[in-house]
BALOBA-1460 file (C-alpha; in Angstrom, 3 decimals):
// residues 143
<rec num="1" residu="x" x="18.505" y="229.134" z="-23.419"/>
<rec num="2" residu="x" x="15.477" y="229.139" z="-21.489"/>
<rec num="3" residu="x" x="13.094" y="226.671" z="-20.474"/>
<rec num="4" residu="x" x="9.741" y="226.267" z="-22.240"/>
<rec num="5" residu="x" x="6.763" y="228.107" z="-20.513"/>
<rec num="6" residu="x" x="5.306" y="224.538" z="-19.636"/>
<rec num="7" residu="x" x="8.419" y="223.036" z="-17.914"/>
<rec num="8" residu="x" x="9.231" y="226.326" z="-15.935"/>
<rec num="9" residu="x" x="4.942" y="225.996" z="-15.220"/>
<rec num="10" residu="x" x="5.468" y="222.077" z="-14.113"/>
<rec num="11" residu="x" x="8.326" y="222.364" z="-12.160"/>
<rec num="12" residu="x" x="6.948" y="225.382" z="-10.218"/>
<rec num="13" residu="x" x="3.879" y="223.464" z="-9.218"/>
<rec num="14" residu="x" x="5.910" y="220.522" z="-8.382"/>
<rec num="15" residu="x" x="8.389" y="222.309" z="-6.052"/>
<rec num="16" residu="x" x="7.088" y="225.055" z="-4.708"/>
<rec num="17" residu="x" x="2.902" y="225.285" z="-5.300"/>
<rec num="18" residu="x" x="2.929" y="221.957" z="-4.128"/>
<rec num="19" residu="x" x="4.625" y="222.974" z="-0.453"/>
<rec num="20" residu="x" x="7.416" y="220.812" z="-1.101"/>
<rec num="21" residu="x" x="9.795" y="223.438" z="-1.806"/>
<rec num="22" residu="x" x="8.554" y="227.180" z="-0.996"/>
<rec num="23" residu="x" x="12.086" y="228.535" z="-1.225"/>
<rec num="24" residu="x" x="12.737" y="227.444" z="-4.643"/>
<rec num="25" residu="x" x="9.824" y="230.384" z="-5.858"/>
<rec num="26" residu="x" x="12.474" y="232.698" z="-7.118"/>
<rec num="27" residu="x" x="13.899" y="230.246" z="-9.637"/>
<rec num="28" residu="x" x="10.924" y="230.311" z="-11.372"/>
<rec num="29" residu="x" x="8.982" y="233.779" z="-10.376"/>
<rec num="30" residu="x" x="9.911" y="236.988" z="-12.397"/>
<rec num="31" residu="x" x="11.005" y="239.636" z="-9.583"/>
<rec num="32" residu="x" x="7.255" y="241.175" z="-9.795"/>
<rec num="33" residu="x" x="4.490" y="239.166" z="-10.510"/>
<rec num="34" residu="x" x="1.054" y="240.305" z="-11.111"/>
<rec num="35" residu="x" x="-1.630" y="237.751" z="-9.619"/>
<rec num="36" residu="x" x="-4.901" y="238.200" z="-10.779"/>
<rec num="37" residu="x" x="-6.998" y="236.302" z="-8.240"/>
<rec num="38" residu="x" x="-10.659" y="235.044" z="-8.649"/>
<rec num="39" residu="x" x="-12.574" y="233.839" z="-5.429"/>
<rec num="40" residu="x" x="-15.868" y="232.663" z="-5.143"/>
<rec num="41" residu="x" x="-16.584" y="235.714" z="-8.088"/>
<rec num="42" residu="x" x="-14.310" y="238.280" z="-6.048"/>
<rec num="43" residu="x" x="-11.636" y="239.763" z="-8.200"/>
<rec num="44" residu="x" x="-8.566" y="241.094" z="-7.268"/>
<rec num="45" residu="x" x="-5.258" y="241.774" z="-8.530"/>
<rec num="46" residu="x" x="-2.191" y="242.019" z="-6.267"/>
<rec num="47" residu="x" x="1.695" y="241.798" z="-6.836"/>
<rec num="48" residu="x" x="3.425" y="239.257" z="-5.799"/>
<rec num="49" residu="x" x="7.020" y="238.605" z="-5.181"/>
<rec num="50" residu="x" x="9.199" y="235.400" z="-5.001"/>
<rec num="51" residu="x" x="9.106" y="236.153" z="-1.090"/>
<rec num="52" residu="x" x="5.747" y="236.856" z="-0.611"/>
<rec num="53" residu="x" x="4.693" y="233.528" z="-2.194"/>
<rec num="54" residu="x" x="7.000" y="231.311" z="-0.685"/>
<rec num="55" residu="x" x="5.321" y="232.824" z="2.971"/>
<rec num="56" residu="x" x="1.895" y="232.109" z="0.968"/>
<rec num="57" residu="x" x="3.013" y="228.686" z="0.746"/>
<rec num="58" residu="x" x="4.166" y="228.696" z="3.850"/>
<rec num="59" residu="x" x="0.905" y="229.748" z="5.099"/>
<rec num="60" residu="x" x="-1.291" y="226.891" z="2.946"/>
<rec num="61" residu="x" x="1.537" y="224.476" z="5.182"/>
<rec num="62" residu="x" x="0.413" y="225.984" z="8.354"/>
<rec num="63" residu="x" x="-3.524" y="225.816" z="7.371"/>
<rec num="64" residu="x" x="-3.521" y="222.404" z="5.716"/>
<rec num="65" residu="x" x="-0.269" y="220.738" z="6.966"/>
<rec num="66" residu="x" x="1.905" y="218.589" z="4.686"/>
<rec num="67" residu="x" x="-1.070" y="218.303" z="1.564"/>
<rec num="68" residu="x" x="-1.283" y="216.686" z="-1.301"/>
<rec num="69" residu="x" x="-1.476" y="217.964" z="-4.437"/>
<rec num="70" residu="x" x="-2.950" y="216.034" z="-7.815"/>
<rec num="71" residu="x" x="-2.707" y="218.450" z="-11.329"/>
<rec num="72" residu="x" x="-5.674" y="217.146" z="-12.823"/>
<rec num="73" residu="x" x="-4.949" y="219.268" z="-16.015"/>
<rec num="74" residu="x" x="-2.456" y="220.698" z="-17.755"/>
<rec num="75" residu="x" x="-2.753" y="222.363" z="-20.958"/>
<rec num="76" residu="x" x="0.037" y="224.276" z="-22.804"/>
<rec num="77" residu="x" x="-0.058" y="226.850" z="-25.212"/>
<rec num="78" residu="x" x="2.692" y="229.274" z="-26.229"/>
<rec num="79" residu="x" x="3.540" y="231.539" z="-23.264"/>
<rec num="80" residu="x" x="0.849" y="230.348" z="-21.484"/>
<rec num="81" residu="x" x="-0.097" y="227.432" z="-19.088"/>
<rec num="82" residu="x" x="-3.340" y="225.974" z="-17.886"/>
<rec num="83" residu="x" x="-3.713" y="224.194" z="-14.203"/>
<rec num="84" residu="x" x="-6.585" y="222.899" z="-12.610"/>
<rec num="85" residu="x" x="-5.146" y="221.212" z="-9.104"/>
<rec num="86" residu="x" x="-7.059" y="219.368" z="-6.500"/>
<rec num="87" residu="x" x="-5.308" y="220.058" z="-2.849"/>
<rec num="88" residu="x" x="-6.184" y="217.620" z="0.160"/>
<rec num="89" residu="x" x="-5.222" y="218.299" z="3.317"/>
<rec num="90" residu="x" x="-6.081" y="218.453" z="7.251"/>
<rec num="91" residu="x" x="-7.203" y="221.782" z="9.126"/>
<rec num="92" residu="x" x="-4.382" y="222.305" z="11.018"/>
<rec num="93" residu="x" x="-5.140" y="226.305" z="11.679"/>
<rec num="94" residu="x" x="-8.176" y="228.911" z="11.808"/>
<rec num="95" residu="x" x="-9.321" y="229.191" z="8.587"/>
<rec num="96" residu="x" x="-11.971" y="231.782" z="7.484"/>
<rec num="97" residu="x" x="-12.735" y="232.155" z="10.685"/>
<rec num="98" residu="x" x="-12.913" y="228.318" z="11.428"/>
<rec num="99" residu="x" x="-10.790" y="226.921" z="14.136"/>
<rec num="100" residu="x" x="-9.054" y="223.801" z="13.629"/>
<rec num="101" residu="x" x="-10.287" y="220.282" z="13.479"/>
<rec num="102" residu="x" x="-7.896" y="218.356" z="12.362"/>
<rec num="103" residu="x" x="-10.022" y="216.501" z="9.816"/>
<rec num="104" residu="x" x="-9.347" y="216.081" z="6.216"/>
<rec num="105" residu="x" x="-10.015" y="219.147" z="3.492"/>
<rec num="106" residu="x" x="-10.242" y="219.084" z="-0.119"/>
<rec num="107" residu="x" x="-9.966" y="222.071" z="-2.044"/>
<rec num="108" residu="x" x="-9.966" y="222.557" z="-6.128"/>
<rec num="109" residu="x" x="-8.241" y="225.390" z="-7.963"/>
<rec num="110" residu="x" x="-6.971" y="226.527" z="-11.367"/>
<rec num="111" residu="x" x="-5.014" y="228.967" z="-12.537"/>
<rec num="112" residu="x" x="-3.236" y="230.367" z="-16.083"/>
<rec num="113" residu="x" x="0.137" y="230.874" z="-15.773"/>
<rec num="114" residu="x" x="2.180" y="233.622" z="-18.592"/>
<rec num="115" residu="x" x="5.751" y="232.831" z="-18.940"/>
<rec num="116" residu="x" x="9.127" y="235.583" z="-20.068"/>
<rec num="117" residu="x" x="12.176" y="235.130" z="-20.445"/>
<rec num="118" residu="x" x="12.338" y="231.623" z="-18.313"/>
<rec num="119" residu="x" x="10.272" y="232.765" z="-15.370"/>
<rec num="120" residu="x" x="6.401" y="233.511" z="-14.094"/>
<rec num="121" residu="x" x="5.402" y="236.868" z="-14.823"/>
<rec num="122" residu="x" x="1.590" y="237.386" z="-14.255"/>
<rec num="123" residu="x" x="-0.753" y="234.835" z="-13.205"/>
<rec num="124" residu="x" x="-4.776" y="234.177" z="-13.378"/>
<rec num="125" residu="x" x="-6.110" y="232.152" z="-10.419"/>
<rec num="126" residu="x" x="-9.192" y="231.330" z="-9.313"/>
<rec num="127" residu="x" x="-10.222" y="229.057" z="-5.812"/>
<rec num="128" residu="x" x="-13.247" y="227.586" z="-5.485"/>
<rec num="129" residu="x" x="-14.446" y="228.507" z="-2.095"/>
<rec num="130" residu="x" x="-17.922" y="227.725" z="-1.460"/>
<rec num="131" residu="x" x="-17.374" y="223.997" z="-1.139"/>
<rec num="132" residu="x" x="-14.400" y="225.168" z="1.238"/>
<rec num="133" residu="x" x="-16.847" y="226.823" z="3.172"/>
<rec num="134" residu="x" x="-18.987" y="223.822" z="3.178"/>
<rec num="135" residu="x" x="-16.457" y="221.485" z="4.264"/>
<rec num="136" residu="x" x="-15.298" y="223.737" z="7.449"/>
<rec num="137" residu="x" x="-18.967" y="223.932" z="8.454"/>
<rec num="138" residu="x" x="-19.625" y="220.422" z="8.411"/>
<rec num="139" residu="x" x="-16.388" y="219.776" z="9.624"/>
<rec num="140" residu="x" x="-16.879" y="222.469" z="12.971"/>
<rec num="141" residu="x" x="-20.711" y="220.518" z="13.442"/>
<rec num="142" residu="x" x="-18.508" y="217.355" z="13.852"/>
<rec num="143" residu="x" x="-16.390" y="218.703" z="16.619"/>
């Protein structure tokens, strides 16, 4: 038997969105994944792979270092699952074009998550990016 859409949805942010455990993707990604990705009112769609997002994670790790991550919500509701995250970090890398500083970043995101068979199958995500942007400028007029 499988697990419900909201515990395969929980444990996936807790292990592996949360940079804990990148590795751990396939156990809860379907072998394709279609992300539909929303930033700043840019839409995109893109497959992803258990692989491909555990080096996306891997990535964030580089960019942020070891972050924190807060689910602020969490809403279930058959096959799908809401999550609205907040993600605080450091700039550890070049980020849109902003070298690093070192100090602190806080970032907000949500996405809706469609479960099959036990596993992530297509995803709706959307970054809030303009007070990203903010932060790395003020952050860069610091330095």
């Amino acid at each position: 038997m499988h697990q419900s859409a909201s515990e395969v949805v929980r444990l996936f942010i807790q292990e592996v969105r949360s940079g804990k455990y990148p590795e751990h993707a396939q156990k809860y990604m379907a072998p394709m994944v279609m992300a539909h990705q929303v930033y700043s009112g840019q839409a995109q769609v893109i497959e992803r792979t258990p692989q491909n997002y555990t080096q996306h994670i891997h990535e964030f790790l580089e960019c942020f270092g070891q972050y924190q991550f807060e689910i602020e919500e969490f809403i279930n509701q058959g096959a799908k699952v809401y999550v609205r995250w907040r993600q605080i970090g450091h700039h550890r890398a070049t980020i849109l074009g902003y070298e690093a500083t070192g100090l602190p970043i806080d970032t907000v995101g949500s996405a809706v998550y469609r479960v099959e068979d036990g596993k992530i199958i297509e995803y709706w995500i959307q970054q809030e990016n303009e007070g990203l942007l903010a932060q790395l400028e003020t952050n860069a007029n610091r330095c």
